[in-house]
Residue, then its C-alpha position, 0 to 999 in steps of 0.5 A: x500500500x505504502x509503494x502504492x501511495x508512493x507511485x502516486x504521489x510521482x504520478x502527482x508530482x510529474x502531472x502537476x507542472x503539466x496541469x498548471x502550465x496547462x491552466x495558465x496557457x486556457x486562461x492566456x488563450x481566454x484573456x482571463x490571465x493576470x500578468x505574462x511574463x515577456x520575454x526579452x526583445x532579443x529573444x523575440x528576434x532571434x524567434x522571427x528570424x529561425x521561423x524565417x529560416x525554417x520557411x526558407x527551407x521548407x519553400x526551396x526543399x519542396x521544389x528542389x525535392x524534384x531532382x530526387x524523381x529521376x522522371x521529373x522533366x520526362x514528357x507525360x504524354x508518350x509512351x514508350x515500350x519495354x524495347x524503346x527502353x531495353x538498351x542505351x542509344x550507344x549499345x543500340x548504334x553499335x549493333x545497328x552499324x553492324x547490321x547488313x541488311x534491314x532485317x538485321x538492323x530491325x533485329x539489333x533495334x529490338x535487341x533484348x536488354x542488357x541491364x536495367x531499363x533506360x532513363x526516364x528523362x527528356x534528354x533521354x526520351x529525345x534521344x531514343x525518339x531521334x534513334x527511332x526516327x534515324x532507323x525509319x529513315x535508313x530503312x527508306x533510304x533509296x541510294x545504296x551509296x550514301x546515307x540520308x543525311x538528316x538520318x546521319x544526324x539524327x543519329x548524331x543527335x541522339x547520342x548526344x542527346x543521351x550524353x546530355x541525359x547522362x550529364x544531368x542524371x550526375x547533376x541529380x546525384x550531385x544536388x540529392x547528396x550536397x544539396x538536399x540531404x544537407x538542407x534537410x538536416x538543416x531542416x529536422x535536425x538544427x532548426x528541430x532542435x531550436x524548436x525544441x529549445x523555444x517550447x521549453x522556454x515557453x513551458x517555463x514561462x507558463x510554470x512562472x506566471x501559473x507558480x505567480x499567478x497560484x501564490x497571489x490567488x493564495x494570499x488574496x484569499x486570506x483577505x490581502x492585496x494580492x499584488x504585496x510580495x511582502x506578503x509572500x512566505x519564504x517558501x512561496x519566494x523561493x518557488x517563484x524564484x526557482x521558478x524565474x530561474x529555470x526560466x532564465x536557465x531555458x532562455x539562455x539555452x534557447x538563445x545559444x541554439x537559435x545562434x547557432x542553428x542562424x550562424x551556421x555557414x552550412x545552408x550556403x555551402x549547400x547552396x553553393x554546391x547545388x549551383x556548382x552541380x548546375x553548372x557543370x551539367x549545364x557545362x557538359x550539356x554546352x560543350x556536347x551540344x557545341x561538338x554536334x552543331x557543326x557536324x549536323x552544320x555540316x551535313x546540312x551545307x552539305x544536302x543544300x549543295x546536292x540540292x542546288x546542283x540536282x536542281x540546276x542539273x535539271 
């Protein structure tokens, strides 16, 4: 029974500060409060800006969060079969060049994969697309002693199309492991704990008034002005006072880690490697792109020439 009795009185003891700052916060909400202790302008500062930075992140992740869905510029309207995406655009060349006949070139087109499907992107689908057509093309192709050229580039094109795929699947992986993963930590962990330090500060605000706010209902239910601390017992003082102190104890703490999650140089080191993955995909995607315009140049000047000479000749 005494063990019993025991249990319940920790029970009790764990409970009341929670009901009490309970109480205080209805009657805060309610307007039937007597006194709210402020908290320091500092503090209140340090509050917006942490909020401000939490909104920052939470605004940035829901977009950047896309470079973690691999599909993410992939056309939704085509359809592409289980073929179209068996092998790369280099596998599927190198088999279509050793082709010697239409039927042997249809064969290396729909060649069984040999690893796991292709990309979902739209470099890639564009490339697959320029493949497919270059292959229509050639298999129409009339003259047995030169290639159609707009089949040679877009051939040429859908390689580099792949590249450029490739390139931007290397910028994805970049931005999800120094980009994202950073700023998500920043996000449920730092700012988390910086949460987690303003709730307890504000717990021990509301233990303060609601400790205040019981000792002058005390005092005035014995007949005396509620607002005279000389009123106050010693053992009232000193519940106050601990109270005030695990306050201050609480603020201070908070202000530390509302400090420090604000003068973190990490969200901008992200920041910069998520530009620097850009970048160089952008970069990649440029000198591919610059290597492949005078070929298709070429081709083009060259057809034109054919072209005004069957003409003249005709």
């Amino acid at each position: 029974m005494d063990k019993f009795q025991a249990f319940g009185k920790n029970i009790s003891a764990s409970f009341s500060p929670f009901a009490a700052r309970t109480q205080q916060f209805v009657k805060e909400q309610l307007g039937q409060a007597d006194e709210k202790t402020q908290l320091p302008a500092d503090y209140i500062e340090l509050e917006k800006r942490v909020d401000a930075l939490k909104q920052v992140h939470q605004k940035l992740l829901s977009v950047t969060s896309q470079y973690s869905n691999e599909a993410y510029d992939y056309p939704p309207n085509i359809r592409e079969s289980f073929t179209d995406l068996s092998r790369t655009i280099a596998d599927k060349v190198t088999l279509l060049s050793h082709a010697s006949t239409p039927a042997e070139a249809q064969a290396a087109f729909t060649a069984p994969p040999s690893a796991k499907p292709q990309p979902k992107t739209f470099n890639h689908a564009i490339a697959r697309a320029s493949l497919a057509s270059s292959q229509l093309l050639a298999q129409t192709h009339s003259s047995q002693a030169s290639e159609d050229p707009l089949a040679s580039a877009l051939e040429q094109y859908a390689l580099a199309q792949e590249k450029v795929g490739e390139a931007r699947l290397a910028q994805d992986a970049q931005i999800q492991s120094r980009f994202l993963a950073g700023w998500s930590t920043t996000l449920n962990t730092n700012i988390q704990f910086a949460t987690k330090a303003r709730k307890s500060v504000e717990n021990s605000r509301l233990l303060l008034d609601s400790t205040k706010a019981a000792k002058k209902s005390a005092i005035q239910g014995r007949g005396m002005n509620p607002d005279d601390e000389g009123q106050l017992s010693e053992e009232a003082r000193a519940e106050i006072e601990a109270a005030e102190d695990e306050f201050v104890n609480q603020t201070e703490e908070a202000v530390g880690v509302m400090k420090n999650v604000l003068d973190t140089p990490e969200p901008l080191r992200n920041l910069a490697d998520l530009i620097a993955a850009q970048l160089e995909y952008h970069k990649k995607a440029y000198e591919i792109l610059s290597e492949l315009a005078p070929v298709v140049d070429g081709l083009q000047v060259e057809q034109e020439s054919s072209y005004r000479k069957s003409r003249e000749g005709a």
